[in-house]
C-alpha positions as CSV (number, residue, x, y, z in Angstrom):
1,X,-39.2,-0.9,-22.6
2,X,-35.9,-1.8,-20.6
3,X,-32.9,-1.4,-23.7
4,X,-30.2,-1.0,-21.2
5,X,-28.6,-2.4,-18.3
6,X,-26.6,-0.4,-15.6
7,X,-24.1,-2.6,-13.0
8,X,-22.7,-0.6,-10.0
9,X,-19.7,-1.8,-7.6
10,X,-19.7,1.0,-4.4
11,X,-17.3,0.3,-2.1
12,X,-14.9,1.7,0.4
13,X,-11.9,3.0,-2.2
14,X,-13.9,3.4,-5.4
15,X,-17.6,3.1,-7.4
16,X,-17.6,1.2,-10.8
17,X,-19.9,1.6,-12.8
18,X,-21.1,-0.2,-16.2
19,X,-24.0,0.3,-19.1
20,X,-24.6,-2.1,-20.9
21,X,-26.9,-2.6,-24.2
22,X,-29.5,-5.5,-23.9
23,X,-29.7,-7.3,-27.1
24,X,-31.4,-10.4,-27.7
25,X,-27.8,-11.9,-27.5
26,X,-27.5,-10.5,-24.1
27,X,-25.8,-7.7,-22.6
28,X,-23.1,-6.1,-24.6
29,X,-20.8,-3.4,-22.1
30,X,-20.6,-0.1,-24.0
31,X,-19.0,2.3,-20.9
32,X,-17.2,1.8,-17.9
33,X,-16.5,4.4,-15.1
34,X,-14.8,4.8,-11.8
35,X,-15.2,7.3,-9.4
36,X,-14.5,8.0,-5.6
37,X,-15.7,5.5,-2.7
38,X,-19.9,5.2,-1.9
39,X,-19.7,2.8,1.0
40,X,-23.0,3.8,2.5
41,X,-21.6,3.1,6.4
42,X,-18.7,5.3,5.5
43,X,-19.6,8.3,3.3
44,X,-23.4,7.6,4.4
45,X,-25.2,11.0,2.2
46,X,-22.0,11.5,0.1
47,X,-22.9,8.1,-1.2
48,X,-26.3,8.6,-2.0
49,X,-25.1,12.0,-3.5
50,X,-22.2,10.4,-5.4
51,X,-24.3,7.5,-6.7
52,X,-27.4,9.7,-7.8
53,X,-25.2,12.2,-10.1
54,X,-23.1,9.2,-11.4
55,X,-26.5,7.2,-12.3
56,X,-27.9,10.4,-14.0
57,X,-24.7,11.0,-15.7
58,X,-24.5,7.9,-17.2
59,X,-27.7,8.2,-18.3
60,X,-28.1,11.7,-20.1
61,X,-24.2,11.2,-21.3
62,X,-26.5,7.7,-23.9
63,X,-29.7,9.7,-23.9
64,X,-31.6,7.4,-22.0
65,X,-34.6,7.9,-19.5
66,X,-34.5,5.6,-16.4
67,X,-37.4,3.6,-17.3
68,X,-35.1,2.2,-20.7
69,X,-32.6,1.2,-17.7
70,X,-32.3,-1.9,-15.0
71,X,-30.1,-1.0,-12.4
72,X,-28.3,-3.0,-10.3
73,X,-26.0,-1.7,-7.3
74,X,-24.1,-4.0,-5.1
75,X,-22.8,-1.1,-2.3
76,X,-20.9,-1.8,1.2
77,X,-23.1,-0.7,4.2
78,X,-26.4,-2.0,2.3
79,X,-27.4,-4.5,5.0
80,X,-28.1,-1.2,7.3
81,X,-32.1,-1.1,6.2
82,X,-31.9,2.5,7.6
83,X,-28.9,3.5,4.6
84,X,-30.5,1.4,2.2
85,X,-33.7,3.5,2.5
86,X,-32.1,6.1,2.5
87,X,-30.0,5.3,-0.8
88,X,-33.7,4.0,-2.6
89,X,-34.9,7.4,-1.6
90,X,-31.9,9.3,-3.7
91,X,-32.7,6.4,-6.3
92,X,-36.7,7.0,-6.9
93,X,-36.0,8.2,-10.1
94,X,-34.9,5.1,-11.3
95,X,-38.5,2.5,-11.7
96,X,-36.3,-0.5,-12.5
97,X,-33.8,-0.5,-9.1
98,X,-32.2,-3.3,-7.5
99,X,-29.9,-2.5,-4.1
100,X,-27.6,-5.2,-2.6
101,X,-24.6,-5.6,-1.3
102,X,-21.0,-5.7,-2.8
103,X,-20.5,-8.9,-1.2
104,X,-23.2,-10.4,-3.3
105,X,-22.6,-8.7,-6.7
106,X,-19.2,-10.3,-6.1
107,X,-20.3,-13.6,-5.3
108,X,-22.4,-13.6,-8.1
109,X,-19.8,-12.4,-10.7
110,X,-17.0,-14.5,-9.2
111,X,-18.3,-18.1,-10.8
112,X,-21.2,-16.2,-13.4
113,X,-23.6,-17.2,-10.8
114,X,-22.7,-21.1,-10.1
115,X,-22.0,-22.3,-6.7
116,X,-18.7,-21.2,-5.5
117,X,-16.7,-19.9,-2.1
118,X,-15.6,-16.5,-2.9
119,X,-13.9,-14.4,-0.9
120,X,-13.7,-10.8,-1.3
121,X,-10.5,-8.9,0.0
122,X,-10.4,-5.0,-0.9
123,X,-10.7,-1.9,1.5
124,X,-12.3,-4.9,3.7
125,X,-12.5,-8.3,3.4
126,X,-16.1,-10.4,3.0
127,X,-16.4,-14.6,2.5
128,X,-19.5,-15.5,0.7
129,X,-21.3,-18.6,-0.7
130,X,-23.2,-19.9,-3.5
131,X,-25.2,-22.9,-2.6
132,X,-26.7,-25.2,-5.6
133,X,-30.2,-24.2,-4.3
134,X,-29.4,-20.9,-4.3
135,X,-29.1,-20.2,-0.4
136,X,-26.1,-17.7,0.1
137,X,-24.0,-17.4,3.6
138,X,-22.6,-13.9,4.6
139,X,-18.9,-14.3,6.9
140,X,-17.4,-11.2,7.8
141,X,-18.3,-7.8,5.9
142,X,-19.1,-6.1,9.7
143,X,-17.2,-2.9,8.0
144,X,-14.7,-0.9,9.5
145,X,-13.5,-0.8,12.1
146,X,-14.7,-3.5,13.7
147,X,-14.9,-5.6,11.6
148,X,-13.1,-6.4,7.8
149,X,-10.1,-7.9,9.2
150,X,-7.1,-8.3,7.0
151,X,-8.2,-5.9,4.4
152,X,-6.6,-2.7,3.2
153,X,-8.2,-0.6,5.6
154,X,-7.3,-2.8,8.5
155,X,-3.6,-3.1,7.4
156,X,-3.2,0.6,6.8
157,X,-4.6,1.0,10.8
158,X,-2.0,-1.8,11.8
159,X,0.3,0.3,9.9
160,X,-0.5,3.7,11.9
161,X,-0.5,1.9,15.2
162,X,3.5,1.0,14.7
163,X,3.5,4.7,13.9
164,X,2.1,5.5,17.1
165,X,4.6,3.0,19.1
166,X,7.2,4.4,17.1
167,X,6.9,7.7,18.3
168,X,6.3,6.9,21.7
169,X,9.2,4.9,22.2
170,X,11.4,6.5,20.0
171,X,12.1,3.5,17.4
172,X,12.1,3.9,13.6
173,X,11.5,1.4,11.2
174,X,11.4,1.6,7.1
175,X,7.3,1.6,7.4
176,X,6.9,3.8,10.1
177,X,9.6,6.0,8.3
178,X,7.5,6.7,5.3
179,X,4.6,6.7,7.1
180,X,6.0,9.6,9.0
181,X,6.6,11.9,6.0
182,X,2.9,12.0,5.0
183,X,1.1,11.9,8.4
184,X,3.3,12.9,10.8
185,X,5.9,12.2,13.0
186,X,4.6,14.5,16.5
187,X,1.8,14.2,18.3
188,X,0.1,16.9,17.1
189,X,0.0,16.2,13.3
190,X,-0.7,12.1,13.7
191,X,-3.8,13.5,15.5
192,X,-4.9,16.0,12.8
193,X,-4.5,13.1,10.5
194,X,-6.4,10.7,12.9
195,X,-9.5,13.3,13.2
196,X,-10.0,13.2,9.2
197,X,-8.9,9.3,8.0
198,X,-11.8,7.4,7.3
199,X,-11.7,3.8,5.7
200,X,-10.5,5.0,2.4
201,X,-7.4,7.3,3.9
202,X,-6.4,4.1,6.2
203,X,-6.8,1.8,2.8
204,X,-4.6,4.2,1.0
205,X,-1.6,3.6,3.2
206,X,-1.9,-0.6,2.5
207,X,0.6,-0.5,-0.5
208,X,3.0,1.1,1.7
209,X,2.9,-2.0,4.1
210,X,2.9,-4.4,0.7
211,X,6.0,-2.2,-0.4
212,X,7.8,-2.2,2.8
213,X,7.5,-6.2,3.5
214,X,8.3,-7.2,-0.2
215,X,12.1,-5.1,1.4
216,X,12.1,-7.0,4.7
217,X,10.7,-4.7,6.5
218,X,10.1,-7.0,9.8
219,X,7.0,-4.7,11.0
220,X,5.7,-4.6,7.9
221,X,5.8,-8.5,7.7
222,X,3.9,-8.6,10.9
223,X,1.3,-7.1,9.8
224,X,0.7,-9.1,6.6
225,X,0.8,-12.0,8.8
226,X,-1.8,-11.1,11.4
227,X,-3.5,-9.8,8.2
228,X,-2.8,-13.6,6.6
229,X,-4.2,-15.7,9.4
230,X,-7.2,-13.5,9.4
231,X,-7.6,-14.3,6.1
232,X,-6.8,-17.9,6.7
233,X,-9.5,-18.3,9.3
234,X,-12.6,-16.5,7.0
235,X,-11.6,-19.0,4.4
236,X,-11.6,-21.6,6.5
237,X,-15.0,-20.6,7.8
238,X,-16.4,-20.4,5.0
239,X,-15.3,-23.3,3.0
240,X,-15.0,-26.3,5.9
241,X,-18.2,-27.7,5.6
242,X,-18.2,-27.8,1.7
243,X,-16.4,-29.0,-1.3
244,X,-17.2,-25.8,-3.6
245,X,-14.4,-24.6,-5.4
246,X,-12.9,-20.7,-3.7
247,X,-12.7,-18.1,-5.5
248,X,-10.4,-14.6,-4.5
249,X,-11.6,-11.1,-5.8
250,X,-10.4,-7.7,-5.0
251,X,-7.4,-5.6,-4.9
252,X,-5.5,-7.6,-1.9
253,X,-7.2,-10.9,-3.2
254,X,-4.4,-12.9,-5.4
255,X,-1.8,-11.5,-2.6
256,X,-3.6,-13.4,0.5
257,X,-4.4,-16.2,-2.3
258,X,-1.1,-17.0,-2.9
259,X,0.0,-17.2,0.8
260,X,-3.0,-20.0,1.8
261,X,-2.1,-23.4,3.4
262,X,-1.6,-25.8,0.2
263,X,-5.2,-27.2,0.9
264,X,-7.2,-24.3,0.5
265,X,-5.0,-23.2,-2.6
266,X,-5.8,-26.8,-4.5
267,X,-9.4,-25.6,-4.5
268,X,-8.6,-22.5,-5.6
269,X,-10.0,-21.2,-9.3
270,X,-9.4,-18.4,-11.6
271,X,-12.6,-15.7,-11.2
272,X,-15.2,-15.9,-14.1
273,X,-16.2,-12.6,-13.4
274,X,-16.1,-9.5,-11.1
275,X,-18.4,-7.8,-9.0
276,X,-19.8,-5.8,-11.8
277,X,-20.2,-8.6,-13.9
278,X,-22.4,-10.3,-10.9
279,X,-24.6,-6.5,-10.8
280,X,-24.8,-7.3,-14.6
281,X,-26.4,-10.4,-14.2
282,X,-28.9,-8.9,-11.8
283,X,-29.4,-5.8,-13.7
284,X,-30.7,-8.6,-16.8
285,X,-32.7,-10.7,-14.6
286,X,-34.4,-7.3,-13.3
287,X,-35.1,-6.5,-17.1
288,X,-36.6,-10.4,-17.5
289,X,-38.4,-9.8,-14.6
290,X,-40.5,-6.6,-15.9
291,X,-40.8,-7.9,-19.6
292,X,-41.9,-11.2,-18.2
293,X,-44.5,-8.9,-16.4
């Protein structure tokens, strides 16, 4: 019998995790973790690694067996079928298992699972939506690089690229300054640091550019404009064709919120909910699922 309910958020910086008890109330949150990133196209067998332990961890720490547990995991990189495989091979041991993506987990928790626009702005940035008959549309979420424009990731490559033009034409600027202390400033050590940055390292260098603008600095301001109208355009992708009220998650989502053309901010909400709240919900309706059969 399913008593428990386990919600997972992996992405590119960090993995959530949640355990809740099912009552006949509905679920009650008794733990919450965080640990490193799980993004399946990024850390590909470190995620399934990272995931499997944390899972098992959670539940030997609440002496549980994984058939007294639904679990829910809403992970970047989860569209790949070949990763996703992959990650329900590391996961067998768990009968009651639902894998999706973050974007969805999000979408669901952003307006507890009514229709909504929701835009998810992290380590990358994703637009989903929530139609009254339950149909969902996917913008963006390509991954990095080549896709998640305007997310932290993004910014902090936009950040090492002025680093680069610094050095090679000899200009200094208050980013590219700091930036220099910690990667770099010759050739050679920029390129050490190039070989090992993944999403996560380029990610960890956005709330230097934040930093940097919110003191004028003009490169900095660049590149949270670029970032903006990337922004700008998912929204408007997303949302043109509706009326659905928008909704902004993630860690760079209230800053890009806040900077929208006054249209798009009027249909603007507070979030209901958060991506582990939306792996909640799916975690429960797994459980109703197996009782009902």
């Amino acid at each position: 019998m399913i008593s428990h309910l386990l919600a997972v958020d992996g992405g590119g910086s960090k993995t959530a995790l949640r355990l809740s008890a099912l009552i006949e109330s509905g679920p009650i949150p008794i733990s919450e973790h965080t640990l490193g990133p799980s993004s399946l196209t990024q850390q590909g067998e470190h995620a399934y690694a990272l995931l499997s332990e944390a899972i098992t961890q959670q539940l030997t720490s609440h002496q549980l067996n994984p058939a007294q547990c639904a679990v829910a995991i809403g992970v970047a990189g989860s569209g790949n079928p070949h990763l996703k495989a992959g990650l329900e091979q590391a996961l067998s041991f768990c009968p009651h298992l639902q894998i999706t993506s973050d974007a969805h987990i999000s979408l669901l928790g952003a307006n507890r699972g009514e229709p909504v626009n929701c835009l998810a702005i992290g380590t990358g940035s994703v637009a989903t939506r929530l139609e009254a008959n339950g149909d969902i549309t996917l913008l963006g979420g390509w991954g990095f690089p080549i896709g998640d424009q305007g997310g932290g990731a993004w910014l902090g490559m936009q950040a090492v690229r002025a680093l680069i033009r610094s050095y090679e034409n000899n200009e200094s600027n208050p980013l590219t300054l700091t930036l220099a202390t910690s990667l770099g400033s010759q050739r050679a050590a920029i390129l050490t640091w190039l070989k090992q940055a993944d999403a996560c390292a380029y990610a960890a260098l956005a709330p230097l550019v934040l930093s940097h603008a919110q003191q004028g600095c003009s490169v900095s301001c660049d590149i949270l404009q670029r970032g903006g109208q990337h922004i700008e355009q998912l929204v408007k992708d997303c949302c043109k064709n509706n009326d659905l009220a928008i909704v902004f998650l993630g860690s760079l989502g209230q800053y890009y919120q806040s900077r929208l053309s006054l249209p798009w901010q009027a249909r603007c909400i507070i979030a209901q909910g958060d991506a582990l709240d939306g792996a909640t919900r799916l975690a429960h309706q797994l459980a109703g699922e197996h009782h009902d059969s």
